[in-house]
N, C-alpha and C positions, 0 to 999 in steps of 0.2 A: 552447523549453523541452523537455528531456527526459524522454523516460519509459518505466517500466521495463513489459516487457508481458510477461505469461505466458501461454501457453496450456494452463492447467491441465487442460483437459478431455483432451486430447492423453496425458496421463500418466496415465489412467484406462484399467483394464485392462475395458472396455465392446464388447460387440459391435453393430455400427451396427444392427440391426435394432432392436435393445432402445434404443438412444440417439435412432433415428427417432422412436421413442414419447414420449417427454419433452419435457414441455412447456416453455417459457421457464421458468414457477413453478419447476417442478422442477428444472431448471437451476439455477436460486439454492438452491433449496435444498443443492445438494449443493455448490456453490462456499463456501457463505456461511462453514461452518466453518474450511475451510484460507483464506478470504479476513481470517477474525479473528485468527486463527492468525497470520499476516504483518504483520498490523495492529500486534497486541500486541509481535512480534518487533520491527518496526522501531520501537517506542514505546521498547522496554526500550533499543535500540541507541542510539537518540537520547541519553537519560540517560547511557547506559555512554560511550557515546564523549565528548562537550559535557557534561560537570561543571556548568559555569558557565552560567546561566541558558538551559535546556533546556527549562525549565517548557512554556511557549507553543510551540514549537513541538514539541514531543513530545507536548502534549495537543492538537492541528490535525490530527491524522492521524486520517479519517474513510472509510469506505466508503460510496461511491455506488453500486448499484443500479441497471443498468438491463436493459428486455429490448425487444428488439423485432425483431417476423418471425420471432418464432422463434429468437433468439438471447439469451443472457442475457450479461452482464458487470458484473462487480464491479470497481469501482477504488477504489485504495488510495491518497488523495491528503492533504497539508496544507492545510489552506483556514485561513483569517482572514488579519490580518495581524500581523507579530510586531514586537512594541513597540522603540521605539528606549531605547538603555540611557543615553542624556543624557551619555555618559563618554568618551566620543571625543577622542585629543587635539587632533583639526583642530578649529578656531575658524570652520568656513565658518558661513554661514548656512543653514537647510536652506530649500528652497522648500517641502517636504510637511508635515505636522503627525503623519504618523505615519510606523512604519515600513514596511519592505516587503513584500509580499506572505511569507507562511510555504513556499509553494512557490519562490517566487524565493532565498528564504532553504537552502530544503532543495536545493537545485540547486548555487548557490554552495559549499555543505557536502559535497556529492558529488562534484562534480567541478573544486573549486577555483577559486582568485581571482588575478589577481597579486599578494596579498598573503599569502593563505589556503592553505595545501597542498589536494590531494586527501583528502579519507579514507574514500570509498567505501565508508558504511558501509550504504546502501540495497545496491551490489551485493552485499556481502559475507554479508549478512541475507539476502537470499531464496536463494542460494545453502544457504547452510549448513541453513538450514529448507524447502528443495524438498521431503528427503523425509517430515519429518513432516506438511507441507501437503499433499502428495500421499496420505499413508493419510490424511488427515481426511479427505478428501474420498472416498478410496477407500470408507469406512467410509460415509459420508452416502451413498455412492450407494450401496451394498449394499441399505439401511437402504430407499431410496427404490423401489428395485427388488423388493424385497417387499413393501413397502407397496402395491405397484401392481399387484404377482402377475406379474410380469413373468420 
């Protein structure tokens, strides 16, 4: 499976001494904004692009959370599984009882099927929104840096 990685902290105009300081906590704190930020972007993209029953998997797009050693990361993934629409016109029989994973789903939508074109609309979303994700977060870490007297 693929997956798309930022390294947002990278694009934060931070001097290492003041970034040595920052705890994992604070770390999310200042990611968490431009991480909704991306969230909502690729939510609306889902709709805008997939008209037709987008519902379920435009609402799967969830941030996970995590930190550890000192490191914090936020990932912006689809989780559940997206419903089959019973309208197929193969006549197989399915072995599953539902349908496929919402990530297996958003994978196939990104980078196509032999059946399905490409429509790269996860690359085309964090592109176009790099930089207003990059001031949110600019912004939260400002925020975070005098919070701390730093």
């Amino acid at each position: 499976m693929a997956k798309f990685v930022s390294y947002a902290m990278d694009d934060l105009q931070i001097p290492f001494d003041k970034m040595s300081r920052l705890s994992a906590a604070d770390l999310l704190d200042i990611l968490r904004p431009g991480a909704e930020l991306m969230r909502q972007a690729i939510v609306d993209a889902v709709k805008s692009t997939f008209t037709q029953r987008s519902g379920s998997l435009a609402g799967s797009w969830v941030l996970t959370e995590s930190s550890a050693e000192g490191n914090a990361e936020i990932t912006i993934e689809p989780l559940g599984v997206h419903p089959t629409n019973g309208r197929g016109i193969r006549k197989k029989k399915r072995k599953k009882s539902g349908g496929d994973a919402n990530a297996v789903v958003a994978y196939a939508l990104e980078y196509g099927t032999p059946r399905i074109p490409a429509r790269h609309y996860i690359q085309h979303t964090t592109e176009e929104k790099a930089e207003e994700v990059t001031a949110a977060m600019q912004e939260a870490m400002n925020k975070k840096l005098e919070q701390l007297g730093l």
